[in-house]
C-alpha positions as CSV (number, residue, x, y, z in Angstrom):
1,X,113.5,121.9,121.4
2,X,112.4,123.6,118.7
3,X,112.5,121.0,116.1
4,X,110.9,118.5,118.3
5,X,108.4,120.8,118.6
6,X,107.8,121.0,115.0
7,X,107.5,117.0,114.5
8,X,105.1,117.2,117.8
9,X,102.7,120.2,116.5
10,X,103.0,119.6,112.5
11,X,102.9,115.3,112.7
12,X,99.5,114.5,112.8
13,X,98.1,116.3,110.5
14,X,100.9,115.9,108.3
15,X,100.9,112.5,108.1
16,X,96.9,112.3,107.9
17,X,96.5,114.8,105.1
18,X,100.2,114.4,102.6
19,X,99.4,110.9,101.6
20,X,102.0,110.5,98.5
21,X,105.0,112.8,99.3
22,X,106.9,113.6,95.8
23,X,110.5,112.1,95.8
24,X,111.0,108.5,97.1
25,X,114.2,106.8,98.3
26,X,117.2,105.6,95.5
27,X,116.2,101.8,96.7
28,X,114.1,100.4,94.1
29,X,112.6,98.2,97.2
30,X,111.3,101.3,98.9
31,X,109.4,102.5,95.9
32,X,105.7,102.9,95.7
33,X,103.9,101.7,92.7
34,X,100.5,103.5,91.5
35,X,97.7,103.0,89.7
36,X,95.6,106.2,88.2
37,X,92.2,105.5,87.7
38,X,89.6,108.0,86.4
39,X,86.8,105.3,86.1
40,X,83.0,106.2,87.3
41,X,82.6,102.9,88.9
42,X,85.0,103.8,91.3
43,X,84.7,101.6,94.8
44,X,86.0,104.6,97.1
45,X,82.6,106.6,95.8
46,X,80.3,104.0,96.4
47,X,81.9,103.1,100.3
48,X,81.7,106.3,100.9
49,X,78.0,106.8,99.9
50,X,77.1,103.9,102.1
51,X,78.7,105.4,104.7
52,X,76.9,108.5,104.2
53,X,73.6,106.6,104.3
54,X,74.1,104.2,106.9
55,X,71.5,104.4,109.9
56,X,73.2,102.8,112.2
57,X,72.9,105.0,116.0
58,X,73.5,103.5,119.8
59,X,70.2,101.6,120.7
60,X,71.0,99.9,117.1
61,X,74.6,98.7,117.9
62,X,73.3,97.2,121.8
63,X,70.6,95.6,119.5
64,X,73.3,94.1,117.1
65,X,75.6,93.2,120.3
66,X,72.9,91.7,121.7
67,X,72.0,89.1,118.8
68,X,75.6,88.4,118.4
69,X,76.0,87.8,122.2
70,X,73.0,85.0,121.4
71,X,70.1,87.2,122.8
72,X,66.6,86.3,122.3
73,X,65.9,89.2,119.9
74,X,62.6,89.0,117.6
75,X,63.0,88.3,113.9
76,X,60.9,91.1,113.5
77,X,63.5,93.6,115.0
78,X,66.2,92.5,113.4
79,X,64.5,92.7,110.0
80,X,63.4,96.2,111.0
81,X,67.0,97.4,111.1
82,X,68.3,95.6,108.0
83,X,65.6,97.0,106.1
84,X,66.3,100.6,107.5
85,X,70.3,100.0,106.0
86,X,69.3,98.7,103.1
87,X,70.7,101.5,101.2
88,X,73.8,101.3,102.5
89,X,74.2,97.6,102.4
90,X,73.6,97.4,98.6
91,X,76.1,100.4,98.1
92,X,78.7,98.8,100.3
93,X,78.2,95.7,97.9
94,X,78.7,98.0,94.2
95,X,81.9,99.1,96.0
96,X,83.1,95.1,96.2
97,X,81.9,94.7,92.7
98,X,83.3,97.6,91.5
99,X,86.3,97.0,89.2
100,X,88.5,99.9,90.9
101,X,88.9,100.4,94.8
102,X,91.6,103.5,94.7
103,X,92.0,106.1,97.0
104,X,92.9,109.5,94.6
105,X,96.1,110.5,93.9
106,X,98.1,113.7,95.3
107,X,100.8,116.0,93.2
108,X,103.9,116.7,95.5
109,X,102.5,119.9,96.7
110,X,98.7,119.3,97.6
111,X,98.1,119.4,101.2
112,X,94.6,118.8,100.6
113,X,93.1,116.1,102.8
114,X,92.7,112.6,101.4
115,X,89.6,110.8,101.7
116,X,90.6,108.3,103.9
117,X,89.0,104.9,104.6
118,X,86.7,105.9,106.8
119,X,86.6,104.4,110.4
120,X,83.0,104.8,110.4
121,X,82.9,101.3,107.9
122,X,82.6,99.7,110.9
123,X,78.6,100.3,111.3
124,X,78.8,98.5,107.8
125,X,80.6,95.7,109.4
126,X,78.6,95.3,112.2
127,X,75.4,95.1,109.7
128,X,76.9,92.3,107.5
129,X,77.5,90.8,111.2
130,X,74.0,91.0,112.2
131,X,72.7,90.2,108.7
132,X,74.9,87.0,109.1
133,X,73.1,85.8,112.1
134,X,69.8,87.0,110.6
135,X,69.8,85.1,107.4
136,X,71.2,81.7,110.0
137,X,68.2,82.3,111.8
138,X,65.5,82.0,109.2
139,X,67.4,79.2,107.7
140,X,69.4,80.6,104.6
141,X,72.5,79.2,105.5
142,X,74.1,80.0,102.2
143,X,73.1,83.6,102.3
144,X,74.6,84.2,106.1
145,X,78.0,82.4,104.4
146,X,78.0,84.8,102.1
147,X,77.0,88.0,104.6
148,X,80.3,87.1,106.0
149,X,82.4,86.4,103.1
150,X,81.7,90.1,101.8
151,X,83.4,91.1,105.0
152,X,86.5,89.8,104.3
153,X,85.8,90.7,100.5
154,X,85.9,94.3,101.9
155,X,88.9,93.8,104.5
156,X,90.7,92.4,100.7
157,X,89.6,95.2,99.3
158,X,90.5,98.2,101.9
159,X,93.8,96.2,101.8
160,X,94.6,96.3,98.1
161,X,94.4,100.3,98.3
162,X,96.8,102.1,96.7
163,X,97.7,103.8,99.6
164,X,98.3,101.3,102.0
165,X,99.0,103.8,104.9
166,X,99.1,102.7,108.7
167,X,96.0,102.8,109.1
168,X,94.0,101.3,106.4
169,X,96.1,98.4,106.3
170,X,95.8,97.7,110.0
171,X,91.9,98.2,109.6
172,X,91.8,95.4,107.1
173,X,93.2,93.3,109.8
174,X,90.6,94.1,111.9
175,X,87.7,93.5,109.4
176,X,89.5,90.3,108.4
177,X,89.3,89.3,112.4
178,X,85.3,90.0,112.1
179,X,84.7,88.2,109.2
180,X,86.3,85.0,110.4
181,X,84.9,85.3,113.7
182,X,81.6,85.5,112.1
183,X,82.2,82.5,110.5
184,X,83.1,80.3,112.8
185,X,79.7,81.9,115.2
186,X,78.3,80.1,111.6
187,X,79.7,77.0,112.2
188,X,79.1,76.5,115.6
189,X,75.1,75.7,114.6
190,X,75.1,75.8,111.0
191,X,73.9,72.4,110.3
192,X,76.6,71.9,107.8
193,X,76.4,69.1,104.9
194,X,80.0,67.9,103.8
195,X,79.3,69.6,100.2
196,X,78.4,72.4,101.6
197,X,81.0,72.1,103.8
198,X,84.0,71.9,101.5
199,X,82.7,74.8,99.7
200,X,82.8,76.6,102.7
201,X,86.4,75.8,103.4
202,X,87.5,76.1,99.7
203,X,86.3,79.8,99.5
204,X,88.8,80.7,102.3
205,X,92.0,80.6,100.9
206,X,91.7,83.5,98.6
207,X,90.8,86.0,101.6
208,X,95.1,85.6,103.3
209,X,96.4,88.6,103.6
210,X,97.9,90.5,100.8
211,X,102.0,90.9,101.1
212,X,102.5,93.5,98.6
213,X,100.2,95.6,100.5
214,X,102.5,95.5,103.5
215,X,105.1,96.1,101.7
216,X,103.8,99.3,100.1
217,X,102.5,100.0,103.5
218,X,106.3,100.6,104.6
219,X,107.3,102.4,101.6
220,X,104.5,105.2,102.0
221,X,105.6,105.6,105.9
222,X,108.8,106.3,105.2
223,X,107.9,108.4,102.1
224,X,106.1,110.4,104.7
225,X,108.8,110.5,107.4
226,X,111.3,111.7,104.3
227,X,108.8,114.3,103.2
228,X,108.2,115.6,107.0
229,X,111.7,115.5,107.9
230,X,112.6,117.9,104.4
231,X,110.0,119.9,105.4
232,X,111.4,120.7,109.1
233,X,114.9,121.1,107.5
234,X,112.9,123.4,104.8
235,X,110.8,125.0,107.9
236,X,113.9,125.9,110.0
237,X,116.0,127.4,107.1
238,X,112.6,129.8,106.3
239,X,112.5,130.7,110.1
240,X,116.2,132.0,109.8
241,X,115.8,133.9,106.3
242,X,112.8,135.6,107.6
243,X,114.3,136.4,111.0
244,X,117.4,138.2,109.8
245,X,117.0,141.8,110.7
246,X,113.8,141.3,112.9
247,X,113.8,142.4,116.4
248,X,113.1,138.6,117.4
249,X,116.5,136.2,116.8
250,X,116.2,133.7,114.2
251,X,115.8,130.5,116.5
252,X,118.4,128.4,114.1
253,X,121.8,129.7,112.3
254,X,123.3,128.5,109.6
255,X,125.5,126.3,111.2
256,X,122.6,125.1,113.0
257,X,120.4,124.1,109.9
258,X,123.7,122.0,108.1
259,X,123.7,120.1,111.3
260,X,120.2,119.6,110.4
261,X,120.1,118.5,107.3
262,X,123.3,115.8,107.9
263,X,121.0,114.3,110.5
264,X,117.9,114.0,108.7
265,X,120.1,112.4,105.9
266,X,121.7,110.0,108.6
267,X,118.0,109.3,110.0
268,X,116.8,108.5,106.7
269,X,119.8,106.5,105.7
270,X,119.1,104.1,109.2
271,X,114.9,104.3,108.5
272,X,115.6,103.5,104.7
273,X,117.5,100.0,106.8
274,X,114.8,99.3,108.6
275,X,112.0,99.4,106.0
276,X,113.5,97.6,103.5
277,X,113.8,95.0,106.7
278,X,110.4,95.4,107.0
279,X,109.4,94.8,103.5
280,X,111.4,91.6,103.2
281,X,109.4,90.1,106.4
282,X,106.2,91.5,104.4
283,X,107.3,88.7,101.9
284,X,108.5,86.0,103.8
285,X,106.3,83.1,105.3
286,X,105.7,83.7,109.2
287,X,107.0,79.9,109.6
288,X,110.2,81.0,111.5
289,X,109.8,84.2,113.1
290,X,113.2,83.8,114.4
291,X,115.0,84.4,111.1
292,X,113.3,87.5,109.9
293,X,116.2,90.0,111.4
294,X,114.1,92.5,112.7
295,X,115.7,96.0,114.2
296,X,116.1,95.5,117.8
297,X,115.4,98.7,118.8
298,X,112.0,99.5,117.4
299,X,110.0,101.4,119.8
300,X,112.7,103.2,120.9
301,X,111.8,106.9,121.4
302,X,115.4,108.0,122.4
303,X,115.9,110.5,119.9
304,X,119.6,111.0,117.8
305,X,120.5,114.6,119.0
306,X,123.4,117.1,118.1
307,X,124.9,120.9,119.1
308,X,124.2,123.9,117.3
309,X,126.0,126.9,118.3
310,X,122.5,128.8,118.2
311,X,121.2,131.6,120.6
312,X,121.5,129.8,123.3
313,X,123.5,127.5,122.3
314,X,120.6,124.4,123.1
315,X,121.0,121.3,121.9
316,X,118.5,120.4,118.7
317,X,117.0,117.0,118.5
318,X,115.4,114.5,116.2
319,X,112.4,112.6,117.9
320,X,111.9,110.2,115.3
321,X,110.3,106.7,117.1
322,X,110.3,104.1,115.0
323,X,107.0,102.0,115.3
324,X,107.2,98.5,116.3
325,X,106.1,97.2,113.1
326,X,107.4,93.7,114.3
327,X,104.0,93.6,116.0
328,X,101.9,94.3,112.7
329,X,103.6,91.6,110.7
330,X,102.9,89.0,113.6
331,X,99.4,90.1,113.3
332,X,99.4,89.3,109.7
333,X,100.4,86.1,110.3
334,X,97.6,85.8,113.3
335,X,95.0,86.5,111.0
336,X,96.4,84.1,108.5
337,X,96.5,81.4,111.0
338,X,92.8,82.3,112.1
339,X,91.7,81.3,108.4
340,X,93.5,77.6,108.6
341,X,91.7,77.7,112.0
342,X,88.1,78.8,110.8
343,X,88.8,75.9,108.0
344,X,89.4,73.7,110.3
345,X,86.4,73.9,112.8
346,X,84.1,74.3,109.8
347,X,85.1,70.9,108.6
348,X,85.1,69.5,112.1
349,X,81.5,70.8,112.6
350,X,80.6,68.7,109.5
351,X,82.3,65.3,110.8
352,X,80.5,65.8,113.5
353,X,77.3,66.1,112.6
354,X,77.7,63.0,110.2
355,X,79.2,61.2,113.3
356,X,78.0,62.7,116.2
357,X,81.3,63.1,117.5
358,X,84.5,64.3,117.2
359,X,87.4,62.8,115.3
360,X,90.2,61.8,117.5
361,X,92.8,63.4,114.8
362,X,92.4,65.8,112.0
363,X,93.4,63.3,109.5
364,X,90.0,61.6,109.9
365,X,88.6,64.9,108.2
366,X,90.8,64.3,105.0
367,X,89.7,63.5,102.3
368,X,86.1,63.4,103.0
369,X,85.9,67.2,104.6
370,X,89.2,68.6,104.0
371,X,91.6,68.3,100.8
372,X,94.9,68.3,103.4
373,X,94.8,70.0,106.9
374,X,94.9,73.5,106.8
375,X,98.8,75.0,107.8
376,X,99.6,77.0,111.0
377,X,101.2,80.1,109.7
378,X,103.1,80.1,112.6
379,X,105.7,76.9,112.4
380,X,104.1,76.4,109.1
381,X,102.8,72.7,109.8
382,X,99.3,71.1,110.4
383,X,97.3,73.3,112.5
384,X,97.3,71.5,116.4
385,X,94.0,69.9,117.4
386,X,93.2,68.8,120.8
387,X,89.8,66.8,121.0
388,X,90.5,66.2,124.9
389,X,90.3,70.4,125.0
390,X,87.8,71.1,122.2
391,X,90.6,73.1,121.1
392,X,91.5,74.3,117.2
393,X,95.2,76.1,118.2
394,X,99.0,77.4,116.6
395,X,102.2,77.0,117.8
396,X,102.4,80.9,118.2
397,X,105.1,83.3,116.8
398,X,107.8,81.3,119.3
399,X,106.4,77.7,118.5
400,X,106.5,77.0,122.2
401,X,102.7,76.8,122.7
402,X,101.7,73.7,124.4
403,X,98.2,72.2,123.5
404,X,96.5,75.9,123.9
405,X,97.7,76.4,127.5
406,X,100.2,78.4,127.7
407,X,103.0,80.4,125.4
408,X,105.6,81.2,128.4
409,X,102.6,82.0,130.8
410,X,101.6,84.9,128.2
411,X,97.7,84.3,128.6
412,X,96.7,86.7,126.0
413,X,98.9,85.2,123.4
414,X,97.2,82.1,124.0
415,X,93.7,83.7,123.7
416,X,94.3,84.9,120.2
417,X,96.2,82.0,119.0
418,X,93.5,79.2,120.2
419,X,89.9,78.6,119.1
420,X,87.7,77.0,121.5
421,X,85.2,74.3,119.3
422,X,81.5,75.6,120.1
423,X,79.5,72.3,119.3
């Protein structure tokens, strides 16, 4: 149908390019809040020069897979590369230091395109990565901790945007993923004194994820799915001006483009629901997943339709999918619950080493290694260890998981909530 069409041709670039639509909804909740910064030191600037000077190609990232995998890979080699991205490392580190990280801001009727975080940050990643490992190798213990720290310092950062669209937020996940993974890679060999240790585990908290940025995540995609919406109503109501008289028919009437616009106020009215839904889970604690009242039909594309007595007298649709955001916010609280876990097997890699074994519970790491045990987001009590399994593990989002075996036989669920201990 010929609106469908619209959302299916104009979508993507729509939502890519019109980052700040003008007009937001009447709920206060939904509102986005902005900050306009016209400072030099601007973060954005100096991430994007380091992307811009990053030498990073194909034969670099196998080398790079290949020392995270364990190969045996000279020193010599990996210096080589660091050295080569040294440009781009020390700009990637002004833009954590720098005292603004915004993305610019749009009037209502620019369709220029926003500089977006670019994907390509992930060649910067995968350096701070390797320079991790490489700094482990030749003994600076310290420095590799901090290699990996300014990855989640940059996941914080992406995060904190002031357009938290879709896809920077998600990509903060992401980096936040790589950054605790590299960590606990660190822990698996670091030769870890309990000072060193705590410090270690004490750095961690301040790198959870950000609420408020999930929260203004929502409110920017459904200031973009009000904005596109207008704009098809807008778009239709053109096409039949500019058709009267023509030899072609207009493709909507009149009558058509009312029925329009009363259903683009009715889907807005039900996606204005959902959001603020959405931005109350942003702001709750993922200990009871079960409470948070989440739409049950997210993900559905059946689309609200109705009958316009146009040329053909075709029926006009709305394809408007709503995304399963219940999914992202369960991923916040993964990532969360990956910290407490990275804690965790930091401070059981220094018991060990003092003891040359395990401890048969994780209150044998408090005080001495930890201050209290570190909580599972999901359930929100003590993280579950399992010294039988060399297992760090959560409850999951259903609090059914059973010593890091099995969530209702859903294998992959128990891959990303359980952390096998390396040492």
């Amino acid at each position: 149908m010929v609106c469908t069409l619209l959302i299916a041709l104009c979508l993507p670039d729509y939502v890519s390019t019109r980052r700040d639509p003008a007009g937001g909804p009447d709920d206060a909740d939904l509102s986005v809040t902005h900050q306009n910064v016209a400072a030099p030191e601007d973060g954005l600037t100096h991430l994007l020069a380091a992307v811009k000077v990053c030498e990073v190609d194909d034969d670099d990232r196998l080398l790079a897979e290949a020392v995270w995998r364990g190969g045996d890979i000279s020193t010599g080699d990996m210096a080589s590369l660091l050295d080569a991205n040294r440009e781009a490392l020390a700009r990637l580190r002004r833009a954590l230091e720098a005292p603004h990280f915004r993305l610019p801001e749009l009037s209502a009727d620019e369709f220029d395109v926003v500089p977006e975080i670019p994907i390509e940050t992930e060649s910067l990643i995968e350096l701070l990565r390797f320079e991790s490992l490489y700094l482990a190798r030749t003994g600076d213990w310290d420095g590799a901790f901090n290699s990996a720290v300014d990855i989640l310092r940059f996941a914080q950062r992406i995060e904190g945007a002031n357009h938290a669209a879709l896809t920077t937020t998600m990509l903060s996940v992401r980096y936040r993923s790589m950054g605790l993974e590299t960590l606990r890679r660190l822990a698996s060999f670091a030769p870890l004194e309990n000072e060193q240790a705590k410090h270690w585990v004490e750095t961690l908290p301040s790198f959870r994820s950000d609420p408020s940025a999930w929260k203004r995540m929502w409110a920017v995609e459904y200031q973009q799915w009000k904005a596109l919406l207008g704009w098809i109503a807008e778009r239709a109501e053109h096409d039949f001006r500019n058709g009267e008289g023509s030899v072609k028919a207009p493709e909507f009437t009149l009558l058509d483009i009312a029925a329009l616009r009363s259903e683009t106020a009715r889907t807005l009215e039900a996606f204005a629901a959902v959001t603020r839904t959405y931005q109350r889970a942003s702001e709750l604690d993922c200990s009871d997943m079960t409470s948070i009242p989440f739409p049950e039909d997210q993900g559905d594309t059946s689309a609200p339709t109705f009958e316009g007595p146009g040329a053909d007298d075709s029926e006009v649709a709305l394809d408007i999918a709503t995304p399963d955001y219940r999914d992202f916010f369960i991923k916040r609280c993964a990532e969360d619950t990956a910290l407490a876990a990275t804690q965790t097997l930091i401070a059981l890699r220094a018991y060990q080493q003092d003891n040359n074994r395990l401890p048969e519970d994780l209150n044998d790491l408090v005080p001495a290694y930890l201050e209290s045990i570190p909580t599972d987001s999901f359930g929100g009590k003590p993280i579950r260890y399992s010294r039988a399994h060399k297992l760090v593990y959560s409850t999951g989002a259903k609090g059914t998981m059973d010593a890091g075996f099995e969530i209702e036989g859903e294998a992959a669920a128990v891959h990303e909530l359980s952390y096998p201990i390396e040492f």
